[in-house]
C-alpha positions in Angstrom: -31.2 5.3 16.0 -28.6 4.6 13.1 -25.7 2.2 13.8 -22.4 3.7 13.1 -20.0 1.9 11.1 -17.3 -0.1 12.6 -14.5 2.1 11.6 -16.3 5.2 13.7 -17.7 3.3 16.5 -14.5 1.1 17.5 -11.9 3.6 15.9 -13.5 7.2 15.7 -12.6 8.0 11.9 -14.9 10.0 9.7 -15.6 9.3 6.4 -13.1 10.6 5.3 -10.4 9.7 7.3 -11.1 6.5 7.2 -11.4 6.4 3.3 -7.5 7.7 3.7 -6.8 5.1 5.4 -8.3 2.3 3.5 -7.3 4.0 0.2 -3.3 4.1 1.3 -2.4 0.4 1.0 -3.5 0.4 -3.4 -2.0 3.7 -3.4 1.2 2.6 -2.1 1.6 -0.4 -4.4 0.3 1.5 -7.7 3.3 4.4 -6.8 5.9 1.5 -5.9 4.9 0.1 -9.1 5.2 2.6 -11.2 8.7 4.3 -9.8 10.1 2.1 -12.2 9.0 1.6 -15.4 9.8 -2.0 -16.5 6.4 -3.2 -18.8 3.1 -5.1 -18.1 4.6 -8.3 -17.3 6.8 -7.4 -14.4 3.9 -4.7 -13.4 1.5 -7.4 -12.8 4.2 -9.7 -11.2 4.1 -6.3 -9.0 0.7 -6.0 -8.4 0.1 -9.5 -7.7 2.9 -9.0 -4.5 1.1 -6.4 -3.2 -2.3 -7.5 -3.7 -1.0 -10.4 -1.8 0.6 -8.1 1.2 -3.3 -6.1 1.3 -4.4 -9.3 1.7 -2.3 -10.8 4.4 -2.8 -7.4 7.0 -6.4 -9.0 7.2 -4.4 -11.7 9.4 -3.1 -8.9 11.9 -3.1 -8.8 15.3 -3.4 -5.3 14.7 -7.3 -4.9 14.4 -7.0 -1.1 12.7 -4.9 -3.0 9.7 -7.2 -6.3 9.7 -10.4 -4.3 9.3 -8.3 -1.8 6.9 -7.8 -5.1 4.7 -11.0 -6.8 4.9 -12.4 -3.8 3.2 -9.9 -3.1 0.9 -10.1 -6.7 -0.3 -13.4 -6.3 -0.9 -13.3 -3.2 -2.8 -10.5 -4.4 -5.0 -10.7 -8.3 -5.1 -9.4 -11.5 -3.6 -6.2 -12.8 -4.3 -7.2 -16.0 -2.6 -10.0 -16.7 -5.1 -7.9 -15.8 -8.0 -8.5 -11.8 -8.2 -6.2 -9.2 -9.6 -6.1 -5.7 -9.9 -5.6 -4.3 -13.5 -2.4 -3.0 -14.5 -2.0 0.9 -13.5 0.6 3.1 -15.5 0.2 6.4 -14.7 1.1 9.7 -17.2 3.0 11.0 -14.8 4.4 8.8 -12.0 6.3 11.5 -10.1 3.0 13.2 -9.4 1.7 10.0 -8.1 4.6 9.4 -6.0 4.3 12.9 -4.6 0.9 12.8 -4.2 1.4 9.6 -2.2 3.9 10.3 -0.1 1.9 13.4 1.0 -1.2 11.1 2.0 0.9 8.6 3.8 2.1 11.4 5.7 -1.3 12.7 6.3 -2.7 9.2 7.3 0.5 8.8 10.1 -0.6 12.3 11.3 -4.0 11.0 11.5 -2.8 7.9 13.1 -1.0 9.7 15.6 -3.7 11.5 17.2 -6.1 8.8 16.5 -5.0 5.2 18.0 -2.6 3.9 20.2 1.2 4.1 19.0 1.2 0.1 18.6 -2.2 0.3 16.3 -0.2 3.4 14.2 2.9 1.5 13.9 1.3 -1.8 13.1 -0.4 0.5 10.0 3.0 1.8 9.3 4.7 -1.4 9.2 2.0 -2.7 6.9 2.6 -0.1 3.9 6.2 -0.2 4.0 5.9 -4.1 3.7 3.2 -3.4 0.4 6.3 -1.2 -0.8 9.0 -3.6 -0.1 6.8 -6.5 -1.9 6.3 -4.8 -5.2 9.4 -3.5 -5.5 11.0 -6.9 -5.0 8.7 -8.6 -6.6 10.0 -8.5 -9.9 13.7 -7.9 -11.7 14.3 -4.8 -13.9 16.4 -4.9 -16.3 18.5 -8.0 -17.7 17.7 -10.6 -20.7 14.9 -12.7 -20.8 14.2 -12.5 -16.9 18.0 -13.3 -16.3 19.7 -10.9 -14.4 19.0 -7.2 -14.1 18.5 -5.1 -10.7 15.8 -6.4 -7.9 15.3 -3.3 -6.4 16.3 -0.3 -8.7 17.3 2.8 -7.4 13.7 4.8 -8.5 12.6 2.0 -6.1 14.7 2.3 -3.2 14.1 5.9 -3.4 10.4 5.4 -3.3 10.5 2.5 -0.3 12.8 4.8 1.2 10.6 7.9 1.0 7.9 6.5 2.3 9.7 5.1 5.3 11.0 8.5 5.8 7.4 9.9 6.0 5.5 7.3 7.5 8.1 7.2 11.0 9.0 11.2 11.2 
């Protein structure tokens, strides 16, 4: 007999459900990203802020988000060992947003027939805190880094968005 895989043993997701799931957190920080446009430096400030955030859910009491973490970290690198993603700017960053919102409304539908409320709102809680990273992470606008907006209002609509998706 072949073992099953943690994620549909312990939390009953199928492939692809659970690729959703673990897919979400990078999408969430590449469309936070890139709701503003504001060049490769303050992108890979942005990256490195959510990277970090992925990183910390494996730390959760929550054990859906730690083992969410662990295997996105090791899909997409270590922060702790000096790892970072490369810098994503997509052609069309509407789409992207779009087409992340709808999967982060997909994954809390998911999550509400799947887990217990406290599991789903852990998960929640843990992309909305990727989105808030990245899109304070680093100042638009201003001279030389001085100044400028910390969260501009592409971003808030973004953060806000997803909120809006992820808890209706």
């Amino acid at each position: 007999m072949t073992e099953q895989p943690l994620y549909a043993s312990e939390f009953g997701f199928s492939d692809d459900e659970w690729g959703l799931l673990v897919g979400l957190p990078q999408s969430v920080l590449t469309a936070a990203s890139a709701a503003e446009s504001d060049g490769g430096r303050r992108t890979r400030t942005e990256n490195a802020a959510g990277l970090e955030s992925i990183a910390a859910g494996r730390e959760s009491a929550s054990p859906l988000v730690a083992a969410v973490a662990g295997e996105l970290i090791i899909r997409v690198g270590d922060p702790e060992v000096g790892e970072e993603l490369p810098v994503v700017e997509p052609e069309d960053p509407k789409a992207l947003i779009a087409d992340v919102l709808s999967r982060a409304e997909a994954a809390s539908k998911l999550l509400a027939g799947k887990v217990s409320e406290g599991e789903a709102g852990a998960y929640r809680h843990w992309l909305l805190t990727i989105a808030e990273q990245v899109v304070t992470a680093a100042a638009t606008g201003g001279v030389l880094g001085l100044g400028g907006d910390e969260v501009t209002e592409s971003e808030r609509r973004f953060r806000d968005e997803l909120s809006h998706v992820l808890n209706d």
